[in-house]
N, C-alpha and C positions, 0 to 999 in steps of 0.2 A: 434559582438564586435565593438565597437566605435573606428574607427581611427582615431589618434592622427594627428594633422595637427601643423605648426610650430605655429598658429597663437593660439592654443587651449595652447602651454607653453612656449613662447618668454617672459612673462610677467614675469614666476613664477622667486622668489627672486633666487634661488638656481641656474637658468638657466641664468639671466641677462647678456648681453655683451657676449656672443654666437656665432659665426658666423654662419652664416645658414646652412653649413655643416655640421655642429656638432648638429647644431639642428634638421635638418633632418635626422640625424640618430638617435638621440633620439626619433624622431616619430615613424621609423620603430620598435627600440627596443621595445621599450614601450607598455603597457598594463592599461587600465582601471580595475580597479577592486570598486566593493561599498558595503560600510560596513555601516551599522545598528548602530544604537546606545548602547553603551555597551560590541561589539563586541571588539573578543580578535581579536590582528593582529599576534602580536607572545606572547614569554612567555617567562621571564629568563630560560636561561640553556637553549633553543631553540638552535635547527641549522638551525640558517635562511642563505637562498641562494642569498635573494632578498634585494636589496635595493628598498623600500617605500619613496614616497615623499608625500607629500600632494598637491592636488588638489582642493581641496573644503571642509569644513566641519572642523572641528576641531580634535585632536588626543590628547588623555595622557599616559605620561610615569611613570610610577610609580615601584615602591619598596616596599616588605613587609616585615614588623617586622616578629619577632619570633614568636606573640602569631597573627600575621595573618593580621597585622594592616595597611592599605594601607598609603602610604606614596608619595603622588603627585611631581614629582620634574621637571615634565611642562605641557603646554599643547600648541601644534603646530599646528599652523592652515595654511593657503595656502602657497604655496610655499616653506615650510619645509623641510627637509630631515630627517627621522624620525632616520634612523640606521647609520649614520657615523662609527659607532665604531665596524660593523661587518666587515671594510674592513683588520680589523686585523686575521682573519681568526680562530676568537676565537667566542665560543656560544654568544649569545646577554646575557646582562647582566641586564637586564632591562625586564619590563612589556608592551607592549601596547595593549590600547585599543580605542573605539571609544569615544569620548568625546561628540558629535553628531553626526548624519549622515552625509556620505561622503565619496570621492573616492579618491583613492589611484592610484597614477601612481607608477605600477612595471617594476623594473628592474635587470634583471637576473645580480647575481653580479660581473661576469667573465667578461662580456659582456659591463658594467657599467664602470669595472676596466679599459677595453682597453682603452674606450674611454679618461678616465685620460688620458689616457697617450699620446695618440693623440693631446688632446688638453689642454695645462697649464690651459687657464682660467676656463674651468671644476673640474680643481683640485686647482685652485685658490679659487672659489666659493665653494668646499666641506671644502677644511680647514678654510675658514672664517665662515661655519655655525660650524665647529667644534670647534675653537677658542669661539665663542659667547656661545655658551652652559659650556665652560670650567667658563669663567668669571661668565655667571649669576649661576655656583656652589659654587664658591669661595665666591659671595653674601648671597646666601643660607647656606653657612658653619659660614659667618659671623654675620648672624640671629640665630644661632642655640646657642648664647650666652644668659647668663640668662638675658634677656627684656621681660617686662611682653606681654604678648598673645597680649594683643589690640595693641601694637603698632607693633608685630611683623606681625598682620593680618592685621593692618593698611598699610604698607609697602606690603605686597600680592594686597591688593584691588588696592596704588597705581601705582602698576606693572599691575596689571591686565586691570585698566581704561586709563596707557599708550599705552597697545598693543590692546585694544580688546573698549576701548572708543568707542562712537559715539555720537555728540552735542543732548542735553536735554533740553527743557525749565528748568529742576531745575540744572542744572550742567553739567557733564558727564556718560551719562548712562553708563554701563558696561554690552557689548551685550552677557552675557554668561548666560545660566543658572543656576546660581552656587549656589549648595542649602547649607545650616549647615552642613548638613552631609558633602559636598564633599570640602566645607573649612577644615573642619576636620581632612579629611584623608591629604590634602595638608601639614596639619602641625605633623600629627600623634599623634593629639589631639582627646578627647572624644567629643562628639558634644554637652554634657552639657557646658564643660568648654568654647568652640569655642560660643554657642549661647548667655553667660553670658557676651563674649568682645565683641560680635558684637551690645548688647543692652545698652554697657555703648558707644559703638563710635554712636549708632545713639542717645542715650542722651544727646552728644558730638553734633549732626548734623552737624557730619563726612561726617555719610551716612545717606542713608533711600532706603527703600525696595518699588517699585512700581511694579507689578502684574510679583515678582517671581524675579525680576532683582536688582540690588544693582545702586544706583544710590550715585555718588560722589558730591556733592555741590559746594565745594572747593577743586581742587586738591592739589595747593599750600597750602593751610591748613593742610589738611589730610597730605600732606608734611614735616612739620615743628612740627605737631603732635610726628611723630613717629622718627625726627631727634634730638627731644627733644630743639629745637626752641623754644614752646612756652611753 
């Protein structure tokens, strides 16, 4: 088993502004675990014990319809904290899974809890990742108004090429694999209806697809696209 050293999670977002005590007991608590692509972490209606952060690798959380239909409402990459909301002492309410390969720092969540309380800016740092999930809902609730598909996946892609971007000779790539289908389930869309918006925004030269990845040309375009700007 890989021990954790301060220098392996001083960086992570969730950890920032630490003082090395607190970090050093983070290393002792702490556990490496690695998950596979696809892999479940928990399951709504779960009794998870553990609070999961992300270390590396990407994570989604998701929700299903009645008739089974996945419904994406993130996906968390390093530095995360995947379960905020099991410090409520209620089952997880939510899905996860692997999004790509990658490890998981656990933490026992009794364990977890002390340390709140030990140190404010540990529980400074959990309510502000918990605050930011609040807000990017309230956005998502505010897309769930009748806007046709393309601009509502237009507004996905520009969310996506803000957190997960990386500079392109044609724009900004978007380092995700992110296939029709799993746009799809992000909106709890059929993946005819999702492949029909994504081929009138690259007739738009919104986007364009280069070997599997969505590449953004114009951010500020695709911007004012889906603000109804232009």
């Amino acid at each position: 088993m890989t021990k954790l050293s301060i220098e392996n999670i001083k960086d992570l977002e969730i950890f920032l502004g630490l003082n090395n005590e607190t970090l050093e007991k983070l290393c002792d608590l702490g556990t490496i675990k690695e998950y596979k692509k696809n892999s479940q972490v928990f399951l709504d209606k779960d009794t998870v014990n553990n609070i999961f952060i992300v270390l590396s690798g990407k994570f989604s959380l998701y929700k299903l319809s009645e008739n089974a239909q996945k419904k994406i409402i993130f996906i968390l990459g390093e530095g995360k904290i995947l379960n905020e909301v099991i410090l409520d002492d209620l089952p997880a309410s939510i899905y996860c899974e692997t999004f790509e390969d990658g490890n998981l720092l656990v933490y026992d969540k009794k364990a977890f809890i002390e340390l709140m309380r030990e140190d404010f800016d540990l529980t400074r740092n959990v309510l502000n990742s918990l605050a930011i999930k609040v807000r990017r809902l309230y956005r998502q609730m505010k897309n769930t108004t009748p806007i046709k598909i393309e601009k509502k996946i237009a507004a996905k892609l520009w969310k996506l090429s803000k957190d997960y971007g990386i500079p392109h000779p044609l724009g900004t790539l978007i380092d995700l694999n992110v296939s029709v289908t799993y746009l799809a389930d992000m909106f709890g869309s059929q993946r005819e209806t999702v492949s029909r918006a994504l081929k009138k925004l690259t007739e738009l030269d919104l986007m364009l697809f280069e070997s599997k990845k969505i590449i953004i040309p114009n951010r500020d375009r695709l911007s004012r696209y889906f603000k109804d700007i232009e």
